[in-house]
C-alpha positions as CSV (number, residue, x, y, z in Angstrom):
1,X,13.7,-15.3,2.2
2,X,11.5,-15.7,-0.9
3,X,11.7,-13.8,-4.2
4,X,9.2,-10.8,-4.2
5,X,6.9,-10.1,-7.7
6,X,8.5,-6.4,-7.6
7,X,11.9,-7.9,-8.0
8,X,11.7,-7.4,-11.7
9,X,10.8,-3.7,-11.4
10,X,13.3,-3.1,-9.2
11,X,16.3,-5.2,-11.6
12,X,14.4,-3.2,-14.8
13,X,15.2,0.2,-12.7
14,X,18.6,-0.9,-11.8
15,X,19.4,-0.3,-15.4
16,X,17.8,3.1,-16.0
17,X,19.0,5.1,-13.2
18,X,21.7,6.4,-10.5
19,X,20.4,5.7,-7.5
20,X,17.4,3.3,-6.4
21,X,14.6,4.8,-3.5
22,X,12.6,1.2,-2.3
23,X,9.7,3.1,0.2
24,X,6.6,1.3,1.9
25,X,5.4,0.6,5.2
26,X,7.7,-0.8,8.3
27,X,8.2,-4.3,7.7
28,X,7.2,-4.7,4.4
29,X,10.6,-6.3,3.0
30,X,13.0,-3.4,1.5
31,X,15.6,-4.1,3.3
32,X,15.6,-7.8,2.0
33,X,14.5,-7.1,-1.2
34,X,17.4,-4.8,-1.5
35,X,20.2,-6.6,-0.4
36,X,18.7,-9.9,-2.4
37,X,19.2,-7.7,-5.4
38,X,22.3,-6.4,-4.6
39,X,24.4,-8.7,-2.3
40,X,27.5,-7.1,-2.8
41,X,26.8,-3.2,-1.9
42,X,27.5,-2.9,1.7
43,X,24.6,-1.9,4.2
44,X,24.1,1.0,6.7
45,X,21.3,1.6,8.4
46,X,20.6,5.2,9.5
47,X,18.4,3.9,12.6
48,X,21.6,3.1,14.1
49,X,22.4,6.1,16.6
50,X,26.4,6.2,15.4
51,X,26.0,6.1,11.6
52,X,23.3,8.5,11.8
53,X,25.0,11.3,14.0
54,X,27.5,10.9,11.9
55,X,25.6,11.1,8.2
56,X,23.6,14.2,10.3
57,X,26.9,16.0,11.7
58,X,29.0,15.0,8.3
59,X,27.5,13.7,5.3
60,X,30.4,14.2,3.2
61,X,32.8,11.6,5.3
62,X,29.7,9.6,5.9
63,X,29.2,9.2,2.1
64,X,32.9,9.2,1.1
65,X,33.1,5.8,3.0
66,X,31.0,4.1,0.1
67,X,33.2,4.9,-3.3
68,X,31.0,1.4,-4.5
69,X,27.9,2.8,-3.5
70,X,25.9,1.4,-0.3
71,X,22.3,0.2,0.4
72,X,21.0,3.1,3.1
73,X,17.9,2.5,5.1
74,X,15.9,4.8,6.4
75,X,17.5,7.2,5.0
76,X,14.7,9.9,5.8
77,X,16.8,9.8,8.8
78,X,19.0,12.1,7.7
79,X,17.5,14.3,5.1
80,X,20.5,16.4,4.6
81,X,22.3,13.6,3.0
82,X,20.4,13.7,-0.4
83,X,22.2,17.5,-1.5
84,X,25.5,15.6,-1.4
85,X,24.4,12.4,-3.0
86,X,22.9,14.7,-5.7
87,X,26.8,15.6,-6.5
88,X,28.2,12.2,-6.1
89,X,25.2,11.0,-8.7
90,X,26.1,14.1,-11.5
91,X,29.7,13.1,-11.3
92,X,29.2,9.3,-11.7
93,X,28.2,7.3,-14.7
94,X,27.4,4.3,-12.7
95,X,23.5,3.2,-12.7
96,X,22.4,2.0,-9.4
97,X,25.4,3.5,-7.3
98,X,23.3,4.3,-4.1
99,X,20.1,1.8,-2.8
100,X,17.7,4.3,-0.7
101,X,15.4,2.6,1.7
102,X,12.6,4.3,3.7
103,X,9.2,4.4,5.5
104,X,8.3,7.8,5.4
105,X,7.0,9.1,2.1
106,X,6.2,12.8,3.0
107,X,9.8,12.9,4.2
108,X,11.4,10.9,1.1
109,X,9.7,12.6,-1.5
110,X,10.0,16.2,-0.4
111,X,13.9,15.4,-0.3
112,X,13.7,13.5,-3.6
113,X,11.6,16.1,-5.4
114,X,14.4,19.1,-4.2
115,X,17.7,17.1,-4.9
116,X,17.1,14.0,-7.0
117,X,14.7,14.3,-9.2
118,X,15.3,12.9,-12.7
119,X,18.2,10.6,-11.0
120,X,16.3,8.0,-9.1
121,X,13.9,5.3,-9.4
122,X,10.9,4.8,-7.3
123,X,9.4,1.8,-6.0
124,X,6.7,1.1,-3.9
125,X,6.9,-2.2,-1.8
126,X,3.9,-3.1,-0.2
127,X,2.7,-5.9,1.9
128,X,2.8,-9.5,0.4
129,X,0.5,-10.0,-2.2
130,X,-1.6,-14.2,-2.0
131,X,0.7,-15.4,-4.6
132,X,3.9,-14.1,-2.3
133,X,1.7,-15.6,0.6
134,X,1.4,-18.9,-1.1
135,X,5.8,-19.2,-1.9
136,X,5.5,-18.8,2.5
137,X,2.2,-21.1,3.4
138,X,-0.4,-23.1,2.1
139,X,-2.3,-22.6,5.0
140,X,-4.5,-19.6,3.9
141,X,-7.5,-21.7,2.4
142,X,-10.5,-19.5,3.8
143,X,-11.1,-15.3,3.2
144,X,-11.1,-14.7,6.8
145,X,-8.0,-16.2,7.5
146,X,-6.3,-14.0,4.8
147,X,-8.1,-10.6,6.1
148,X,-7.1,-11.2,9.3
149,X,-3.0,-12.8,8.8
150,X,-2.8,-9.7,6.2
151,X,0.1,-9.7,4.4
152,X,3.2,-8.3,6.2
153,X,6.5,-10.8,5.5
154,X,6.9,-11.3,9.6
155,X,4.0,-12.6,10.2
156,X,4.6,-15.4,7.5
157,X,8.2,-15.6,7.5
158,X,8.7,-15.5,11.7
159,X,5.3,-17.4,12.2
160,X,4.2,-14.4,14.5
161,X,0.3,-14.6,15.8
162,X,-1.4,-11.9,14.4
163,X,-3.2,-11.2,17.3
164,X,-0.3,-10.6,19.4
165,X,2.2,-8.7,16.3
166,X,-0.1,-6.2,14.9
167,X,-0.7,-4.6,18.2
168,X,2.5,-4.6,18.8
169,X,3.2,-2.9,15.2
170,X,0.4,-0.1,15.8
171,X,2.0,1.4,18.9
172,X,5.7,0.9,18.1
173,X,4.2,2.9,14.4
174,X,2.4,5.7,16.7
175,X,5.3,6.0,19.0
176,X,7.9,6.4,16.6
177,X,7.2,7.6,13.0
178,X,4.2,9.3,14.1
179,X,5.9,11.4,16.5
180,X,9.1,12.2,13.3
181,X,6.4,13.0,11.3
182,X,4.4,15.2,13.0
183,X,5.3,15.0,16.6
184,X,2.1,14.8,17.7
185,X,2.3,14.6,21.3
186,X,-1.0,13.1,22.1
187,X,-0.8,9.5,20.8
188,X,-4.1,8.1,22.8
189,X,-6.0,10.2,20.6
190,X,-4.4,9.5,17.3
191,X,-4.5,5.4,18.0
192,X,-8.6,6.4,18.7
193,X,-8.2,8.3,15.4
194,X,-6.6,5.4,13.8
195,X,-9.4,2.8,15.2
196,X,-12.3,5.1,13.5
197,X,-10.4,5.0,10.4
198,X,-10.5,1.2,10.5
199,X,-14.1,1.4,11.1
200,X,-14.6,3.6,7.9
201,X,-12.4,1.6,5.5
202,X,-13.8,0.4,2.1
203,X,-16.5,4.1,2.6
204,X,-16.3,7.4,0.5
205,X,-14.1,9.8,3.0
206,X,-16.3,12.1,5.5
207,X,-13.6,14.5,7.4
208,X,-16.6,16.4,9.0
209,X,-17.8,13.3,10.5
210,X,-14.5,12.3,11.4
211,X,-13.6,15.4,13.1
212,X,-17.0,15.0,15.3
213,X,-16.6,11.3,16.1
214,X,-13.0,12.2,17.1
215,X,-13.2,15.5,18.7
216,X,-10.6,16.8,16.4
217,X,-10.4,19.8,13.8
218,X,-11.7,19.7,10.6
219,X,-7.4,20.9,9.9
220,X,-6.1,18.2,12.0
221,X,-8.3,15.5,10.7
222,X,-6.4,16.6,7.3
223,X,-3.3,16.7,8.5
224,X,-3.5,13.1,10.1
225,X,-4.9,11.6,7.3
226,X,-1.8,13.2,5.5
227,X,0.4,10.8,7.8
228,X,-1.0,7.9,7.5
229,X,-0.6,8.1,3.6
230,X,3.1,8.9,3.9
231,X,3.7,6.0,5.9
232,X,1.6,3.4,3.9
233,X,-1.2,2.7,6.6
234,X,-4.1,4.1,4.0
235,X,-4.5,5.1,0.6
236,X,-7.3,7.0,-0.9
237,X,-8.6,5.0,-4.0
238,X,-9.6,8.3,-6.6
239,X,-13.1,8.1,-8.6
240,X,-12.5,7.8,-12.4
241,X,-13.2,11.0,-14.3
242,X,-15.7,8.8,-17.3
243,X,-18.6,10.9,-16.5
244,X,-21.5,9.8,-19.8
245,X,-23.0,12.9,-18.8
246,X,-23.3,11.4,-15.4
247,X,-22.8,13.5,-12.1
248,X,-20.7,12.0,-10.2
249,X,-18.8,11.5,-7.0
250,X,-15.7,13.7,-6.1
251,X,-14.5,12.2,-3.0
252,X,-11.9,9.7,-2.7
253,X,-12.8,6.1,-1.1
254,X,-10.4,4.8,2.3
255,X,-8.4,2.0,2.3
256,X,-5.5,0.5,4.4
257,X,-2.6,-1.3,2.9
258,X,-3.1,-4.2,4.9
259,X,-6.4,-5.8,6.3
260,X,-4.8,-7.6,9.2
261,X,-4.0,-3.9,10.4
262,X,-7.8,-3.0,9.7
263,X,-8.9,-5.9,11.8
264,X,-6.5,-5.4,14.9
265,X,-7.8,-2.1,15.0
266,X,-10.7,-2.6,15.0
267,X,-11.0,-5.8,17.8
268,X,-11.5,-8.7,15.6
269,X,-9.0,-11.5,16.7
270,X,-10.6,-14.9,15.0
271,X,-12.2,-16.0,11.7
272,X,-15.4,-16.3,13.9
273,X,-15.4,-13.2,15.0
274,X,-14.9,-11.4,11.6
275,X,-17.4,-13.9,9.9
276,X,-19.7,-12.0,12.0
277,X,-18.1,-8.9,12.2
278,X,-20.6,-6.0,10.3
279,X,-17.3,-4.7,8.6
280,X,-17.0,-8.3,7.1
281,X,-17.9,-6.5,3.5
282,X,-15.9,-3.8,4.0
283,X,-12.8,-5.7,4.9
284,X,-13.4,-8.2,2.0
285,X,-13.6,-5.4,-0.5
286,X,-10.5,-3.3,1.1
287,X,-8.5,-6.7,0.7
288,X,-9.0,-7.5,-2.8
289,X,-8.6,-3.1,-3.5
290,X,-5.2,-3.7,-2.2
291,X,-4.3,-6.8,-3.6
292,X,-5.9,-5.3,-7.0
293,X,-3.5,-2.2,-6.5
294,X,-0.3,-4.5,-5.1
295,X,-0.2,-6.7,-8.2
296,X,-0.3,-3.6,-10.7
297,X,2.5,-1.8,-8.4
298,X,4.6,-4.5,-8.5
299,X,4.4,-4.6,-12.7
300,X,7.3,-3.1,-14.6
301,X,4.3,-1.0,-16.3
302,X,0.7,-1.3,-14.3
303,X,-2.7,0.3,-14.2
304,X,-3.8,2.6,-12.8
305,X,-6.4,1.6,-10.2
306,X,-9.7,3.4,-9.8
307,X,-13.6,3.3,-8.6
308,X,-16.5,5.2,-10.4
309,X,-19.9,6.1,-9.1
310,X,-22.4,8.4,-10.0
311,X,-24.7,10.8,-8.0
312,X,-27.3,8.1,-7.2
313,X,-24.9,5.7,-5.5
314,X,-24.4,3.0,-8.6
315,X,-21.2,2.1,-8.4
316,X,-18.0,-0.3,-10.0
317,X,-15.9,-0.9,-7.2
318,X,-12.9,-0.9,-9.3
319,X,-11.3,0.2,-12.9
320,X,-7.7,-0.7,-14.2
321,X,-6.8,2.2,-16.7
322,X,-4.0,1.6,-18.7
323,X,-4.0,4.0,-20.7
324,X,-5.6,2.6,-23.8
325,X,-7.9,0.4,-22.0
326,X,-10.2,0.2,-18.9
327,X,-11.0,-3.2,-17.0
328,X,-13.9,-3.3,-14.6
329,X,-14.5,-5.4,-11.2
330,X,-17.2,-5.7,-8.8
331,X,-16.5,-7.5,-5.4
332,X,-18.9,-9.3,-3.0
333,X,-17.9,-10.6,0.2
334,X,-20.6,-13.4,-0.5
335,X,-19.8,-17.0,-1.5
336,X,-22.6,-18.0,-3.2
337,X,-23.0,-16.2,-7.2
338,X,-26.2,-14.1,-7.2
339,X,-27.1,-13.2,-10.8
340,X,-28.3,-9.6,-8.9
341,X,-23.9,-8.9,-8.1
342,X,-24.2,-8.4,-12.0
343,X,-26.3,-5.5,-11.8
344,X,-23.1,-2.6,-11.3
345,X,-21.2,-4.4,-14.2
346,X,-24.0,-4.5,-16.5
347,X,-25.0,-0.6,-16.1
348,X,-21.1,0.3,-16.5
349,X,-21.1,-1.6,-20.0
350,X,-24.5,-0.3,-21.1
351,X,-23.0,3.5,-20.5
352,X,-19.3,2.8,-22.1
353,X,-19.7,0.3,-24.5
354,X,-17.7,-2.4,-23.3
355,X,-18.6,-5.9,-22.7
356,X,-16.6,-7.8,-19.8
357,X,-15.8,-7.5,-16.2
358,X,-14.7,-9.4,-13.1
359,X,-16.8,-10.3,-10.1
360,X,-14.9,-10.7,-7.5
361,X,-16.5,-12.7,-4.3
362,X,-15.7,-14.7,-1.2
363,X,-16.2,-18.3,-3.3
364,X,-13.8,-21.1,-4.1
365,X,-14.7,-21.1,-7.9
366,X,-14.1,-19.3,-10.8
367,X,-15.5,-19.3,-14.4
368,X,-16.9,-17.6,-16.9
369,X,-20.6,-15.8,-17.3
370,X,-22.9,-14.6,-19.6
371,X,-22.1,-11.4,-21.9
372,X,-18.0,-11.5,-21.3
373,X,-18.2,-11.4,-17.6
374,X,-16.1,-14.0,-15.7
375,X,-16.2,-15.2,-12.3
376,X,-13.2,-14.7,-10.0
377,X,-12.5,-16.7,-6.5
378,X,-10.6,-14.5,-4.1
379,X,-8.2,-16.8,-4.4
380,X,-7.5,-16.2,-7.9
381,X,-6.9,-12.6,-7.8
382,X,-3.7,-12.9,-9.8
């Protein structure tokens, strides 16, 4: 068990509200995380058949059980349960009575958002970010390797072979939370679905050439995409709105959580094979996005994390907005500096302003560069 970076968010949120909701992907480390941070609430987990036919046929006995309050996982199990924790919450002045755990954001948040809101804290635990990685192994020491381990706690913690976990993750993830979520019957065609989303990763979404390449709906390809957001496969990565009387792009960019799930799908089983994979770049630049986005989730107050390009394809692969201030990065998959990667950075400072930004590439190296810009191995993401 090692201590997770979002354990400090989650104390800091202990103190500010009645109950505590930890969501993200299957097997990203709630559960531990949870009972690390509270080792004295008792645990029930609602994927047990007994404890959730009873918090489904009786909630009210089912929650009277816990007068301390209770770690509950998967709670999205049994939606009806978050009416009557809403009463227990208004009555009690206890902060941190009830520790929710769940996979399913759709499901969470729709129960949330009708029962709990102003009453619970949200956090988002994701996959392990390379500084988590490192308090596990030193053994990550090329980019390849970390693309294709990724970054789920199992793999690490258990020693699992990617090749032989991840495949075993996608279907027991189409088989069971796809089918709660949508019960979508045909499960061949979603995991095909699934692949050409790994093989569009890093690109501005296309649902029209989706639909065609898939032989689906232009509705359905919606409604998928949908599903794998609530359960923490993708995220779309927004454009920032700073225009400089620029046209610009309105579509959101894809990305998965987790690389090493991008790379099973997609066939590649060994650093060889992705060193020479064409979705190398794309797989580089979806790693450090969601490395980029994990280290500001897990901050007691991050920012907010952003691409922009305009209408002739220029483009900063990432901005950190913060409110007051925006920070720029531009990611190469290459390990060898090229005064040319500058070129993005440069145009983006010429149009706001600013001076400064990060290039981000496949190299062991970092240091600083002419006119504020700095350098930045993957392995220094942090």
């Amino acid at each position: 068990m090692i201590k997770r970076d979002a354990e400090k968010k989650v104390r800091l949120y202990a103190r500010q509200f009645r109950a505590l909701a930890i969501v993200g992907p299957r097997q990203s480390g709630k559960t531990t995380l949870a009972k690390q941070v509270f080792p004295r609430k008792p645990y029930v987990s609602l994927e047990d058949p007994d404890e959730r036919s009873m918090a489904l046929e009786d909630p009210r006995f089912f929650l009277s059980r816990f007068k301390n309050g209770a770690i509950i996982d998967e709670v999205q199990r049994a939606p009806d349960l978050f009416s009557y924790l809403q009463s227990i919450l208004d009555v009690s002045k206890r902060n941190a009575l009830f520790v929710l755990t769940g996979s399913n954001n759709f499901l969470l948040n729709q129960s949330i958002s009708q029962s709990l809101a102003g009453r619970i804290g949200y956090i988002d635990l994701l996959p392990l970010t390379i500084t988590e990685i490192s308090r596990f192994t030193r053994e990550i020491s090329d980019p390849d390797r970390w693309m294709l381990q990724g970054g789920y706690p199992e793999v690490f913690d258990r020693k699992r072979d990617p090749v032989i976990w991840y495949p075993a993750y996608i279907r027991t993830y189409v088989e069971r939370d796809v089918r709660m979520i949508k019960n979508i019957v045909n499960t061949s065609l979603f995991t095909k679905f699934l692949r050409i989303c790994a093989g569009r990763t890093s690109q501005l979404i296309n649902l029209s050439a989706i639909s065609i390449e898939c032989g689906i709906e232009l509705k359905t390809v919606q409604s998928w995409l949908a599903v794998l957001e609530s359960s923490y496969i993708i995220f779309m990565l927004k454009p920032h709105h700073a225009n400089f009387n620029k046209r610009l792009v309105k579509s959101p960019k894809l990305y998965f959580y987790d690389t090493g799930l991008a790379c099973s799908l997609l066939g590649i089983t060994t650093s060889r094979e992705l060193s020479l994979s064409p979705f190398r770049g794309a797989l580089f630049e979806n790693a450090v996005v969601s490395e980029k986005l994990k280290i500001e989730n897990n901050k007691t107050r991050g920012s907010l994390v952003f691409f922009w390009r305009d209408n002739k394809g220029i483009e900063v692969d990432l901005l950190m907005d913060d409110g007051q201030e925006v920070t720029i990065a531009e990611i190469k998959s290459g390990a060898t500096f090229n005064n040319a990667f500058l070129k993005n950075l440069n145009y983006w400072n010429q149009l706001s302003g600013q001076q400064g930004g990060e290039l981000i590439y496949g190299g062991d190296k970092s240091h600083p560069l002419p006119g504020k810009n700095k350098l930045v191995s993957w392995k220094d993401l942090h």
